[in-house]
KETI-762375 format. One record per residue: residue in one letter; x, y, z of N, C-alpha, C in turn. Coordinates in Angstrom, 3 decimals, padded with zeros to 6 digits, m for minus. Example, Ala and Ser with C-alpha at 12.3 -4.5 7.8 and 13.67 -1.06 7.14 Angstrom:
% KETI-762375
+------+----------+----------+----------+----------+----------+----------+----------+----------+----------+
! code !      n.u !      n.v !      n.w !     ca.u !     ca.v !     ca.w !      c.u !      c.v !      c.w !
+------+----------+----------+----------+----------+----------+----------+----------+----------+----------+
!    A !  013.190 ! m005.690 !  007.800 !  012.300 ! m004.500 !  007.800 !  013.200 ! m003.300 !  007.800 !
!    S !  012.850 ! m002.250 !  007.080 !  013.670 ! m001.060 !  007.140 !  012.900 !  000.030 !  007.870 !
+------+----------+----------+----------+----------+----------+----------+----------+----------+----------+
This chain:
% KETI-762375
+------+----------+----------+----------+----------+----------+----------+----------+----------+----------+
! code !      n.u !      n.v !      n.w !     ca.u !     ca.v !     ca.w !      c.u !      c.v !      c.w !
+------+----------+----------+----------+----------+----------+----------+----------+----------+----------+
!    X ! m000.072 ! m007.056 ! m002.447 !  000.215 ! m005.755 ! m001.820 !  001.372 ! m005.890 ! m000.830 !
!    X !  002.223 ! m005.006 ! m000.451 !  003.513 ! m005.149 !  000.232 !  002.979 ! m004.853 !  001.698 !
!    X !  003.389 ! m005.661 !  002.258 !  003.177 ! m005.820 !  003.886 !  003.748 ! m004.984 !  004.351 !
!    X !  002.660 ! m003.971 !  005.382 !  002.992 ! m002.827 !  005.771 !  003.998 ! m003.384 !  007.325 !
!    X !  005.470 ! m002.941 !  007.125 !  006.214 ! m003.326 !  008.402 !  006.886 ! m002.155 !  008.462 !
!    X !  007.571 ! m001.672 !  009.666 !  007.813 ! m000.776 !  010.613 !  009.735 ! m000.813 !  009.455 !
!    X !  009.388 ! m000.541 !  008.356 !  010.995 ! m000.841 !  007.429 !  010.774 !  000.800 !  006.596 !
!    X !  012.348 !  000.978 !  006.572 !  012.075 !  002.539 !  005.650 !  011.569 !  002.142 !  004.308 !
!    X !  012.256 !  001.317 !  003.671 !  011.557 !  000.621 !  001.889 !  010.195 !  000.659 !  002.183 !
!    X !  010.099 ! m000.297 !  003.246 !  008.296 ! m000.674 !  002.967 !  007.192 !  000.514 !  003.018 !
!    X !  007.809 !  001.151 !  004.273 !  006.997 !  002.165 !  004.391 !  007.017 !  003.159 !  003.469 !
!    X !  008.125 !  003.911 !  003.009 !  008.293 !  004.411 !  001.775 !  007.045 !  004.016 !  000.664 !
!    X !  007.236 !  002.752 !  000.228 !  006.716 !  002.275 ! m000.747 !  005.138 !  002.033 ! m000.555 !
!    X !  004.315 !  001.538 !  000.662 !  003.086 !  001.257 !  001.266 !  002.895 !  002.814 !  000.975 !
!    X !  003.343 !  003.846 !  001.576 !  002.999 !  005.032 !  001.832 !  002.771 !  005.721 !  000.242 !
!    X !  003.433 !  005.504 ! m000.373 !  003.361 !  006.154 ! m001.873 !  002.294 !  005.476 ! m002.521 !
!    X !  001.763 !  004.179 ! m002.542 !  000.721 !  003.757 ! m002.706 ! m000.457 !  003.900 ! m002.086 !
!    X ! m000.340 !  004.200 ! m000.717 ! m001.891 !  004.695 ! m000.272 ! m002.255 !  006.444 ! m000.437 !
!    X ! m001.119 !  007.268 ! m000.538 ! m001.081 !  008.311 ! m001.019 ! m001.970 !  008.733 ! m002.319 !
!    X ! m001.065 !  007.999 ! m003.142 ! m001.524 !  007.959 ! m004.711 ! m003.135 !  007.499 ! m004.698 !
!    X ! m003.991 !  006.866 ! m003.981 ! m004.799 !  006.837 ! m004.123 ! m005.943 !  007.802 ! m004.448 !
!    X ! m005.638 !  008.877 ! m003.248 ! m006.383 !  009.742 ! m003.310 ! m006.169 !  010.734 ! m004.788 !
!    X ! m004.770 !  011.233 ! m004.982 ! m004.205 !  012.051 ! m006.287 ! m005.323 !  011.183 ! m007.862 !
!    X ! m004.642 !  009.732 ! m007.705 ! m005.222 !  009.311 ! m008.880 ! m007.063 !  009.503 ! m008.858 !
!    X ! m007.804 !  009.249 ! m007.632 ! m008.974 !  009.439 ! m007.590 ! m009.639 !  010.892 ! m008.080 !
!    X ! m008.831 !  012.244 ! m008.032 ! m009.087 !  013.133 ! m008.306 ! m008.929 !  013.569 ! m009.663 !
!    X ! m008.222 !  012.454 ! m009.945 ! m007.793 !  012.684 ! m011.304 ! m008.839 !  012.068 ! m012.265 !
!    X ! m008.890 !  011.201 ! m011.728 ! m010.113 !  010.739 ! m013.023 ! m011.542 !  011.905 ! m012.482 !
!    X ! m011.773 !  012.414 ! m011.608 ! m012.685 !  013.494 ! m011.784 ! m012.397 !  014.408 ! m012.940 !
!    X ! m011.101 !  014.477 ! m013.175 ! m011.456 !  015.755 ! m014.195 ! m010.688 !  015.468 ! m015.008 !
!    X ! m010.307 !  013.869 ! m015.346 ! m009.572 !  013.341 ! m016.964 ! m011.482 !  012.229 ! m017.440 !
!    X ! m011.826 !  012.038 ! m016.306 ! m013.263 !  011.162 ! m016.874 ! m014.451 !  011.924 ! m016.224 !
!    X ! m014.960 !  012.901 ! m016.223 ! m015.997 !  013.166 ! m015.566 ! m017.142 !  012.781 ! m015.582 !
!    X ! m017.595 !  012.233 ! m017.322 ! m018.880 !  011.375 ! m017.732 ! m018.628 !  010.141 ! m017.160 !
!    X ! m017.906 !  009.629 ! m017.118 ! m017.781 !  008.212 ! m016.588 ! m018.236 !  008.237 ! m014.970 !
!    X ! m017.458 !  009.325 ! m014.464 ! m017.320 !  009.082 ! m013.194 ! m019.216 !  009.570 ! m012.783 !
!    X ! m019.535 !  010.535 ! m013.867 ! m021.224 !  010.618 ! m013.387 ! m022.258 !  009.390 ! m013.723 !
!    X ! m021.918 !  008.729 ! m014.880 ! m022.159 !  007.389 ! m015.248 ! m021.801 !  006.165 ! m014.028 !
!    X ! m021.128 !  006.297 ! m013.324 ! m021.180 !  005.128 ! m012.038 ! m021.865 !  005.420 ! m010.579 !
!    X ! m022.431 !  007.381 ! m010.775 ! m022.647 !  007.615 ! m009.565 ! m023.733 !  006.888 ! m009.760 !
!    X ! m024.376 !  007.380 ! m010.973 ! m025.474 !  006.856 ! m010.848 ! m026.017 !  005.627 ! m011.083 !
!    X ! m024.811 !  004.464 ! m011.321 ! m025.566 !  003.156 ! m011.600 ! m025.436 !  002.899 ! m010.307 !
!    X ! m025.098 !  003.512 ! m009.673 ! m024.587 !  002.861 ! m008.011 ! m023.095 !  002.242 ! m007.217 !
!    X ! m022.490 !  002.817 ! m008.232 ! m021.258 !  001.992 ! m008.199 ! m020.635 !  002.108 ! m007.022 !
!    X ! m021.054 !  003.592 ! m006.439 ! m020.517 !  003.616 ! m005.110 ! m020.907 !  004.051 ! m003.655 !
!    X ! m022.494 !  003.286 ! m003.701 ! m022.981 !  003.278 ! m003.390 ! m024.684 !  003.986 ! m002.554 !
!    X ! m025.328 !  003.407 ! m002.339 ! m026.270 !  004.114 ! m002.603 ! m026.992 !  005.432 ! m001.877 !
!    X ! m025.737 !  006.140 ! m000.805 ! m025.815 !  007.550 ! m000.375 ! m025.056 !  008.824 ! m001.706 !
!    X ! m024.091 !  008.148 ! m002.202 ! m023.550 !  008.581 ! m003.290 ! m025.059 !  008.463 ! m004.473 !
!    X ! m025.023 !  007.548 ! m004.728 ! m026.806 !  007.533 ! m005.653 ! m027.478 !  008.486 ! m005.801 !
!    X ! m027.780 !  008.253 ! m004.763 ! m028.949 !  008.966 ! m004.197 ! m028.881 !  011.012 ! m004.392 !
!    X ! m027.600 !  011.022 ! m004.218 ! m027.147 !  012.850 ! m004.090 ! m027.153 !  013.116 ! m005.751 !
!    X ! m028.012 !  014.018 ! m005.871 ! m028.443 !  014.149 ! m007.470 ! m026.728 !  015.280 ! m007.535 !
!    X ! m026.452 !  015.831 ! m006.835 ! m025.580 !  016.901 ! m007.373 ! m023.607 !  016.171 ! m007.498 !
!    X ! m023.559 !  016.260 ! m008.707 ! m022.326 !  015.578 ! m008.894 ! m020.785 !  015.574 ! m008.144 !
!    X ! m020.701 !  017.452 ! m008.019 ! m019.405 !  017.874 ! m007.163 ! m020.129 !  017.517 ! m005.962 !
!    X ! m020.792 !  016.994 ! m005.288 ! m021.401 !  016.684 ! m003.987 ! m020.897 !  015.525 ! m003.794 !
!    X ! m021.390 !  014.601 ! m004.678 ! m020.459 !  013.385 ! m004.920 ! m019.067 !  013.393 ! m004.602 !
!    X ! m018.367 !  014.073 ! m005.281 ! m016.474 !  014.128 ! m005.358 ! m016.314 !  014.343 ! m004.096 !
!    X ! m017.283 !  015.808 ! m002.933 ! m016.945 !  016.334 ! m001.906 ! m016.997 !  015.172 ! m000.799 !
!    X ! m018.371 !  014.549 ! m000.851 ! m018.016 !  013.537 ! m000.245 ! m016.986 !  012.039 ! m000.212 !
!    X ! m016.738 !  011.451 ! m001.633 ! m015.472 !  010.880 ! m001.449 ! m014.251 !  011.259 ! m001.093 !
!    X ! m014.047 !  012.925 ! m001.801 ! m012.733 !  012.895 ! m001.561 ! m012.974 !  012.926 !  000.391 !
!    X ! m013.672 !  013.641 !  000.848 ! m013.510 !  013.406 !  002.316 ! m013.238 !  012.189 !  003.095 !
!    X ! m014.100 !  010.980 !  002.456 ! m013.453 !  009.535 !  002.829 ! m011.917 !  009.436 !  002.740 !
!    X ! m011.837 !  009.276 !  001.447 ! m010.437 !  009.048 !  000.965 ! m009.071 !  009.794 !  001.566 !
!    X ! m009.810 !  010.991 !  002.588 ! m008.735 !  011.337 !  003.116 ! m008.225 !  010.811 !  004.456 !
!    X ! m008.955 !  009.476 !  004.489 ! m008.423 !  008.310 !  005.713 ! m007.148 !  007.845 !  005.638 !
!    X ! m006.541 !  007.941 !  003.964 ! m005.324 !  007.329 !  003.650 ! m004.249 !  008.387 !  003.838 !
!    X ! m004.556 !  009.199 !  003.209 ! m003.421 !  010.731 !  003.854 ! m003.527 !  010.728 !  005.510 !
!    X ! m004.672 !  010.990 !  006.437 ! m004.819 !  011.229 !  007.422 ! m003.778 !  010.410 !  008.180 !
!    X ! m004.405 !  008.924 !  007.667 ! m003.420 !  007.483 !  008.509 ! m002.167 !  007.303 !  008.248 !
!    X ! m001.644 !  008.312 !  007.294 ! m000.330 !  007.663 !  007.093 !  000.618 !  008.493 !  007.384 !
!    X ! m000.237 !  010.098 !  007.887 !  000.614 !  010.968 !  008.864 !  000.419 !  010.443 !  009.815 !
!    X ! m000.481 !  010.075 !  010.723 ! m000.455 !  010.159 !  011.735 !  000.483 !  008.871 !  012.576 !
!    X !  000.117 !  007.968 !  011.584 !  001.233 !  006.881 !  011.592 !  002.890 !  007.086 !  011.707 !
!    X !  002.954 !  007.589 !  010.865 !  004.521 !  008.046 !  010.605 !  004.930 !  009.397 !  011.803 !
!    X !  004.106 !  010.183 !  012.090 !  004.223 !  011.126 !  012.812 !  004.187 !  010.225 !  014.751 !
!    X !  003.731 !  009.302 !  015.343 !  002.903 !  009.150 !  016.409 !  003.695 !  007.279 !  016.610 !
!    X !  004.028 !  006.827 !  015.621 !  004.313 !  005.474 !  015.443 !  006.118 !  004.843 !  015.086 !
!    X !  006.267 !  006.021 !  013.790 !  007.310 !  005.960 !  013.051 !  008.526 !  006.347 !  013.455 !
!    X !  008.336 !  008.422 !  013.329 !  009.645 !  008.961 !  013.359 !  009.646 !  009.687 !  015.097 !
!    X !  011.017 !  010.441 !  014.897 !  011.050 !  010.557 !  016.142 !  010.725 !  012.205 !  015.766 !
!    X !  009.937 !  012.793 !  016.990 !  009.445 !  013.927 !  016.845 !  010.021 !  014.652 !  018.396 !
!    X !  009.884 !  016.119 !  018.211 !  010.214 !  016.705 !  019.787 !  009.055 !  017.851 !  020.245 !
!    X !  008.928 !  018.157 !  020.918 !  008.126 !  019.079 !  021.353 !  008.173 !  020.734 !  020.899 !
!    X !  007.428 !  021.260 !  020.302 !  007.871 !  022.451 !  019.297 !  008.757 !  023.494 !  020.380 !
!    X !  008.178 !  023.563 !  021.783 !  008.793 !  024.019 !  022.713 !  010.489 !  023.991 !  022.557 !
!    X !  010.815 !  022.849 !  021.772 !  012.382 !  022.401 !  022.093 !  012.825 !  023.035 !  020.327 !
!    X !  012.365 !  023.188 !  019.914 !  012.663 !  023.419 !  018.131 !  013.439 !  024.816 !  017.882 !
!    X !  014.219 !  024.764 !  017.321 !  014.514 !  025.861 !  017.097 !  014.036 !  026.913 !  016.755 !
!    X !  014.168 !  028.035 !  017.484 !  013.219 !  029.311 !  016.964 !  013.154 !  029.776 !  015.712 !
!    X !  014.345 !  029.704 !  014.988 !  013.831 !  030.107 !  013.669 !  012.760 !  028.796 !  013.043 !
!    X !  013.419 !  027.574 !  013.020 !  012.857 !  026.815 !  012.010 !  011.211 !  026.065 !  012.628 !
!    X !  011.079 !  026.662 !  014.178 !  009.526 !  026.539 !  014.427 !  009.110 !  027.937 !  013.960 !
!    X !  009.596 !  029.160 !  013.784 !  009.394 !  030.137 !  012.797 !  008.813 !  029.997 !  011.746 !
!    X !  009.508 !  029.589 !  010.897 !  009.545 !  028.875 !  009.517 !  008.479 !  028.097 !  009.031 !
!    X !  008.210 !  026.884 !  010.173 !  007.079 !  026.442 !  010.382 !  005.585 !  026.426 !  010.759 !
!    X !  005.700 !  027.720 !  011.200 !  004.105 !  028.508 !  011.572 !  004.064 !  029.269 !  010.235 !
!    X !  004.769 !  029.724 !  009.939 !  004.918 !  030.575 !  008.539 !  004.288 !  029.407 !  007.555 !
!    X !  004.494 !  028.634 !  007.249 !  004.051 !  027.567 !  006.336 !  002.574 !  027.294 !  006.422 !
!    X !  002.502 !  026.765 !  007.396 !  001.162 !  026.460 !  008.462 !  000.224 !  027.707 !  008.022 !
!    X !  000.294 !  028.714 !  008.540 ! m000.482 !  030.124 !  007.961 ! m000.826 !  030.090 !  006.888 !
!    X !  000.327 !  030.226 !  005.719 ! m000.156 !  030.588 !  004.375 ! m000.568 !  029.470 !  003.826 !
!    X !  000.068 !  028.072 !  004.027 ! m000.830 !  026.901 !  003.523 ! m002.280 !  027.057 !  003.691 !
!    X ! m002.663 !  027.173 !  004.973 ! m003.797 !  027.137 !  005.769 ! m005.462 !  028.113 !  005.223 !
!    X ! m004.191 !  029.203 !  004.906 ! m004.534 !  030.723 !  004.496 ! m004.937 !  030.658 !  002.756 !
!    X ! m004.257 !  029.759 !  002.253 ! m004.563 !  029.466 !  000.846 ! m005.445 !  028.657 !  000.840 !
!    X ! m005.698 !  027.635 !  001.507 ! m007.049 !  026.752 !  001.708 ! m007.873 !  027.326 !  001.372 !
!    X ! m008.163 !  028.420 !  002.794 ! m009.520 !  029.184 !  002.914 ! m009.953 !  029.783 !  002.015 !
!    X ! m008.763 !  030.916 !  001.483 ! m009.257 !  031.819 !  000.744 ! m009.683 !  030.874 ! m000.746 !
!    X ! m009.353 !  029.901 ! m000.977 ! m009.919 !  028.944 ! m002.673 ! m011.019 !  028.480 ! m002.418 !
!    X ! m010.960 !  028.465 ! m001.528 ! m013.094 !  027.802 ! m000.831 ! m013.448 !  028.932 ! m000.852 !
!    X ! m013.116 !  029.897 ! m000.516 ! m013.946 !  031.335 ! m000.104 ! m013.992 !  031.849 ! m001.659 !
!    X ! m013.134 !  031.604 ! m002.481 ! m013.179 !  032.494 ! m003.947 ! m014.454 !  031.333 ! m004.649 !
!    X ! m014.398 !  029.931 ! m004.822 ! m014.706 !  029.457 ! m005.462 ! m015.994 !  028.550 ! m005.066 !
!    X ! m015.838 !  028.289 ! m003.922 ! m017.140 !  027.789 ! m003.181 ! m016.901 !  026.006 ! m003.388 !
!    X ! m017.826 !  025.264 ! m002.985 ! m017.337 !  023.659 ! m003.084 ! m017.839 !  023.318 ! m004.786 !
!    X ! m018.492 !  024.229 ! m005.098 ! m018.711 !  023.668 ! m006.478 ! m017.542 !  023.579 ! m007.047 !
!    X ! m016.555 !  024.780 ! m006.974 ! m015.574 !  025.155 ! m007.873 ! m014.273 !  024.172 ! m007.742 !
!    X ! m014.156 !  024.213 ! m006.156 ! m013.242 !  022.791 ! m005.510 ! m013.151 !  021.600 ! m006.082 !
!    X ! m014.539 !  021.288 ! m006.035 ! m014.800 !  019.504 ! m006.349 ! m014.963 !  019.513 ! m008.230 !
!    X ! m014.644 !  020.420 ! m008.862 ! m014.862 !  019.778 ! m010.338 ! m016.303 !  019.853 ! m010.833 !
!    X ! m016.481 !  021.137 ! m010.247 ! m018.098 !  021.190 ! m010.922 ! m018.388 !  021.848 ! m012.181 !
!    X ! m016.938 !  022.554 ! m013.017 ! m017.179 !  022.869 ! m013.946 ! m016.535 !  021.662 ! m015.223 !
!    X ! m015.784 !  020.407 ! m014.516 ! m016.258 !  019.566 ! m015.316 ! m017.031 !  018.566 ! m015.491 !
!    X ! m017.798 !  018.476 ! m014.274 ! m019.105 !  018.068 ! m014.483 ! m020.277 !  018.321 ! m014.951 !
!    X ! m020.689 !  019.864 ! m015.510 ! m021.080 !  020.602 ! m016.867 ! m021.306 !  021.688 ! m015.455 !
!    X ! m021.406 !  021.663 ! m014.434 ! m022.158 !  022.908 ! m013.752 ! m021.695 !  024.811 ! m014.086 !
!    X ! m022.314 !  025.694 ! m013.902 ! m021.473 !  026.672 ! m013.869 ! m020.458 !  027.092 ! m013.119 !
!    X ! m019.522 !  027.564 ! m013.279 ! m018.593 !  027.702 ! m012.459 ! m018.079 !  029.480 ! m012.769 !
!    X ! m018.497 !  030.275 ! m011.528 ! m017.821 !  031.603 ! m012.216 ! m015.932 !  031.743 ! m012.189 !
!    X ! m016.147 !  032.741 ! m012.980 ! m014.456 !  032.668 ! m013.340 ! m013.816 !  034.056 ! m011.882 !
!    X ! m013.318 !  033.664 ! m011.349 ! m012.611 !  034.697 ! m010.264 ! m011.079 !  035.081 ! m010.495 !
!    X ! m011.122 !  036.304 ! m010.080 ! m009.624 !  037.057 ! m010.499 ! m009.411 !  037.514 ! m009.088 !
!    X ! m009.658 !  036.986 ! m008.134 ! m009.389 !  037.347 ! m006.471 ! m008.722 !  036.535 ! m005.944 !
!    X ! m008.204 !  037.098 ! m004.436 ! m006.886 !  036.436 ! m003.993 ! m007.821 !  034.871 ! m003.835 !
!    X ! m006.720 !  033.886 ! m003.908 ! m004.871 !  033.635 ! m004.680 ! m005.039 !  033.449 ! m005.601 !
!    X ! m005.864 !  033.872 ! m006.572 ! m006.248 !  033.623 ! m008.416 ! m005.487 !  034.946 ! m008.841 !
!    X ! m005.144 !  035.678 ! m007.996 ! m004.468 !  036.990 ! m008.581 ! m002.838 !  037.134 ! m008.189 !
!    X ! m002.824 !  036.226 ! m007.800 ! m001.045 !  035.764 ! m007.314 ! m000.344 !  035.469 ! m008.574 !
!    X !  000.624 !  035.608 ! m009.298 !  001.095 !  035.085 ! m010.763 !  002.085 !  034.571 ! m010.386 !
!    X !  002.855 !  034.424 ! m009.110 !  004.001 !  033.436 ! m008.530 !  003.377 !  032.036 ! m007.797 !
!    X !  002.023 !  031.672 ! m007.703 !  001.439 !  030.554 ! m007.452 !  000.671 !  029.897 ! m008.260 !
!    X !  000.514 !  028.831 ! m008.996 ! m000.440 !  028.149 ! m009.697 ! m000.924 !  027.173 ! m008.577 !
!    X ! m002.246 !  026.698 ! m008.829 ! m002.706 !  025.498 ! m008.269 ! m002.727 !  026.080 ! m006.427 !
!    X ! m003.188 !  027.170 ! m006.073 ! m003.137 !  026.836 ! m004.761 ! m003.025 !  026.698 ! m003.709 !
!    X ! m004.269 !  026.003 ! m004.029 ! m005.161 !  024.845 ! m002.735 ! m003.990 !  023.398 ! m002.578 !
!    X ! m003.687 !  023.235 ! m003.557 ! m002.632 !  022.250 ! m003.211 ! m001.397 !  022.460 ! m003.092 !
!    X ! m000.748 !  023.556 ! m003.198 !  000.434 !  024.160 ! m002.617 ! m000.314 !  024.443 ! m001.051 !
!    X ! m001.041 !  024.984 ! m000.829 ! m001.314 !  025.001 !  000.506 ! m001.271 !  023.892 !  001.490 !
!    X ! m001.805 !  022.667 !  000.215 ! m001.719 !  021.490 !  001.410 !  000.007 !  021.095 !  001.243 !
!    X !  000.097 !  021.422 !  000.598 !  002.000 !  020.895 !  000.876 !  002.921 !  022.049 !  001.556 !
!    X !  002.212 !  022.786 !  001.751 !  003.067 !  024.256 !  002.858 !  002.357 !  023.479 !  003.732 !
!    X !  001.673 !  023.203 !  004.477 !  000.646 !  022.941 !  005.473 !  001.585 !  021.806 !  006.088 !
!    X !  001.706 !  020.686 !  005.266 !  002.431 !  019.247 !  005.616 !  004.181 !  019.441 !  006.124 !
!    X !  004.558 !  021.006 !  005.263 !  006.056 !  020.837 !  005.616 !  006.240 !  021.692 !  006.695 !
!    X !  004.933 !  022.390 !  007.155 !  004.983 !  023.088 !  008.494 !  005.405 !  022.678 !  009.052 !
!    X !  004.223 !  021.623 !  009.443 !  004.083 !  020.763 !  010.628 !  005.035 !  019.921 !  010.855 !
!    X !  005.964 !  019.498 !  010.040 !  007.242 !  018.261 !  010.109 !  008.296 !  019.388 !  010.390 !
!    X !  008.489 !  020.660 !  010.133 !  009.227 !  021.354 !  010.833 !  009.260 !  022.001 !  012.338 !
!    X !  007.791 !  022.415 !  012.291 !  007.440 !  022.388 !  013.677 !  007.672 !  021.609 !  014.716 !
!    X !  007.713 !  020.356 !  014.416 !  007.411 !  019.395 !  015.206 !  008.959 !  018.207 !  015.161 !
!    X !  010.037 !  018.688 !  014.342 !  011.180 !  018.652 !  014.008 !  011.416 !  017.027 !  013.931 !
!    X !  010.582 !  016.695 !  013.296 !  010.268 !  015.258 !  012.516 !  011.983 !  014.951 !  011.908 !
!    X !  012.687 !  013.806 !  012.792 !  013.592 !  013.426 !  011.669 !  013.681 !  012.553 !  010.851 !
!    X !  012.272 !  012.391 !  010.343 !  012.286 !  011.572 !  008.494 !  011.559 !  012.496 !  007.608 !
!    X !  011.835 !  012.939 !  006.053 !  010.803 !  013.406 !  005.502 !  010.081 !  012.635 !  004.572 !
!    X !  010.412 !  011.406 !  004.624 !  009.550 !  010.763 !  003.654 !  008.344 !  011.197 !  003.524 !
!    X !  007.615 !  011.576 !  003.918 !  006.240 !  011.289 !  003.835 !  005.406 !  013.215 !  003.329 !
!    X !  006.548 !  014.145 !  003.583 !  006.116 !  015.520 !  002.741 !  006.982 !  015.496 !  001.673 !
!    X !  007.533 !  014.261 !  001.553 !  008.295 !  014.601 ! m000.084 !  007.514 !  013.694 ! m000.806 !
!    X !  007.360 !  012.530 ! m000.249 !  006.277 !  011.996 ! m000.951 !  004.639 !  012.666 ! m001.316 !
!    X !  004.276 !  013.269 ! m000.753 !  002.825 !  013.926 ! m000.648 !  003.159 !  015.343 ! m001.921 !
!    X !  004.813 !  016.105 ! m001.507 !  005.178 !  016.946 ! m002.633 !  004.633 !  016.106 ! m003.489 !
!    X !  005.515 !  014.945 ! m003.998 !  005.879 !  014.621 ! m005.558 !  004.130 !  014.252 ! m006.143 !
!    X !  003.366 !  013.669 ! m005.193 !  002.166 !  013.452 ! m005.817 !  001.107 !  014.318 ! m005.762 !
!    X !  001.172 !  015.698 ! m005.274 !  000.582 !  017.003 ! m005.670 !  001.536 !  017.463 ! m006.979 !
!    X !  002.409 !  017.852 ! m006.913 !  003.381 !  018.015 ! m008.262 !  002.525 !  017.341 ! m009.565 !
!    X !  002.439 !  015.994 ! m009.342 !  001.970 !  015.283 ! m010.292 !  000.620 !  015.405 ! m010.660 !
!    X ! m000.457 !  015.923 ! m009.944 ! m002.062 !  016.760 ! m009.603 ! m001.363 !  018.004 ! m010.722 !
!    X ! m001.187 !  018.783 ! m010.278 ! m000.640 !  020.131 ! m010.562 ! m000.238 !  019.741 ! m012.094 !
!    X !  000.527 !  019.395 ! m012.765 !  001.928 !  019.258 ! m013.767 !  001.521 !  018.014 ! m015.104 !
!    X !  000.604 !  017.131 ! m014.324 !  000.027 !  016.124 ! m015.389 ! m001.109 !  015.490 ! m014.735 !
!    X ! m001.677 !  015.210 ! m013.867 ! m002.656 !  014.347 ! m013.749 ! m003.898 !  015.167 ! m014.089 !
!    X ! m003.993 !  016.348 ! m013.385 ! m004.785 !  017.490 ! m013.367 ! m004.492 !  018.753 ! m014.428 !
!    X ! m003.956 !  018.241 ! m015.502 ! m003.293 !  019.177 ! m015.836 ! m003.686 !  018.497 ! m017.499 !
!    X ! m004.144 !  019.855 ! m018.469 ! m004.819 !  019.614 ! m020.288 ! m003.997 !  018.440 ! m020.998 !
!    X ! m002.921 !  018.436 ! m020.401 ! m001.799 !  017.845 ! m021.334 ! m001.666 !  016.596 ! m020.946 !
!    X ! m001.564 !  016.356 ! m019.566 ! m002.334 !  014.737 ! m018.959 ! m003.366 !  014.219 ! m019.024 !
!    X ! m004.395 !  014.983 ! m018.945 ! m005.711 !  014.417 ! m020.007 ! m005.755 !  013.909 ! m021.275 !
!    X ! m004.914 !  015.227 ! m021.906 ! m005.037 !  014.162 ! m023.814 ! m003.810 !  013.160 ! m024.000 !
!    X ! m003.029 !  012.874 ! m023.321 ! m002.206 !  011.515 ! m022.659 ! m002.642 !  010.450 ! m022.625 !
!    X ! m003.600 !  010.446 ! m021.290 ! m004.390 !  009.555 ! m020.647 ! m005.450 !  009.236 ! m021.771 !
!    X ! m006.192 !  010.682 ! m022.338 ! m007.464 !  009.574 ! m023.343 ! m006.823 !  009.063 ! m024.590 !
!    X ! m005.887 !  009.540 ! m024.705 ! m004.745 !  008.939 ! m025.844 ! m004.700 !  007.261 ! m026.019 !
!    X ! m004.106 !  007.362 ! m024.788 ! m003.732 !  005.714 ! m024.204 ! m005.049 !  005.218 ! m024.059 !
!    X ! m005.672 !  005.423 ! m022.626 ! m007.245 !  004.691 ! m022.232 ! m008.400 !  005.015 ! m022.983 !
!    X ! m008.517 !  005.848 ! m023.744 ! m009.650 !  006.339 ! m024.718 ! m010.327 !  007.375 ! m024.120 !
!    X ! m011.298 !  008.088 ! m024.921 ! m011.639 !  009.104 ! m024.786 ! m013.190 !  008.893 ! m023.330 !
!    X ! m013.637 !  010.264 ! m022.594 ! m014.847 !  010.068 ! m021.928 ! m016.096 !  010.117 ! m022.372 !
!    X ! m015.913 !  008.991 ! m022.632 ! m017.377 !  008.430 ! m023.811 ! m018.668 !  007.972 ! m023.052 !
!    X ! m018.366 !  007.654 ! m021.497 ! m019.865 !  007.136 ! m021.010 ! m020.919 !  007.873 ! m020.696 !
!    X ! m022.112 !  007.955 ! m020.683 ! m023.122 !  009.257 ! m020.388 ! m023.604 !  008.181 ! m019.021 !
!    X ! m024.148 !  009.317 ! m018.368 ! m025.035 !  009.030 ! m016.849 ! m026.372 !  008.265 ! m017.350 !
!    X ! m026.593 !  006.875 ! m016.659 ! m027.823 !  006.504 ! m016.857 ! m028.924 !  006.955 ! m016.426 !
+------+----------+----------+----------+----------+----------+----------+----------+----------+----------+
């Protein structure tokens, strides 16, 4: 693994790898979902995960772990890294600009939890659960696909504007690997890719 040092390459590169963690983890929720119910329950990840009979309960709680690696590697780069100024000092339009982001990112969050509930979030309709079908805001937007994760990437380029961050590594990086959620990982056509190559989701839950 590349030694995390205070270097634009390294960090660049450390950062795109602890990033990707979380993207690829979500991804096999809904390119392997039998598999991934097949390890809750042998224990694979341990035995509070086990133990929770409900599957998207499962996802809700990892993905919440897993967001130690996004969390740490803003706050790192934000607090450690780049140089930041006080929004007080930012320019009015582009701390403008930046609450504007912040809002509707924020605002798209809510309202996809509020349309769909955590079942719908975490992959509970490919884990066999029901999932109702909603035609309410932002499912009724036809200039947005995907989002809850456009929200988190309005959300990320707020705040680096707000806060007049001069590096963007780290919301272009977070772009390109929601892009990749969105466009193929999470997406029909990256699934029959992936079981193409790795094979199909053949394991059942013990």
């Amino acid at each position: 693994m590349i030694s995390i040092l205070p270097t634009e390459m390294q960090f660049a590169a450390n950062a795109f790898f602890l990033l990707g963690i979380e993207r690829i983890l979500y991804a096999t929720w809904f390119i392997y979902p039998n598999s991934f119910k097949y390890h809750v329950r042998k224990g694979s990840f341990g035995k509070q995960i086990q133990n929770e009979s409900l599957y998207w309960k499962n996802a809700m709680t990892l993905g919440t772990y897993i967001k130690v690696f996004q969390f740490g590697v803003c706050i790192y780069d934000l607090f450690f890294r780049s140089s930041i100024s006080s929004p007080l000092n930012v320019d009015p339009l582009q701390l403008l600009l930046g609450l504007a982001l912040i809002v509707m990112g924020q605002g798209l969050n809510v309202a996809v939890f509020k349309a769909l509930g955590g079942i719908g979030v975490y992959y509970g309709y490919e884990f066999g659960y029901k999932v109702k079908r909603v035609s309410c805001f932002p499912y009724n937007v036809s200039w947005i696909s995907d989002p809850q994760y456009w929200g988190v990437v309005f959300t990320i380029w707020g705040i680096y504007l707000c806060f007049d961050v001069n590096d963007f590594t780290f919301p272009l990086l977070e772009t390109f690997w929601y892009l990749c959620s969105m466009k193929f990982l999470e997406h029909t056509r990256g699934r029959n890719i992936v079981q193409q190559i790795l094979g199909p989701d053949t394991l059942k839950s013990v």
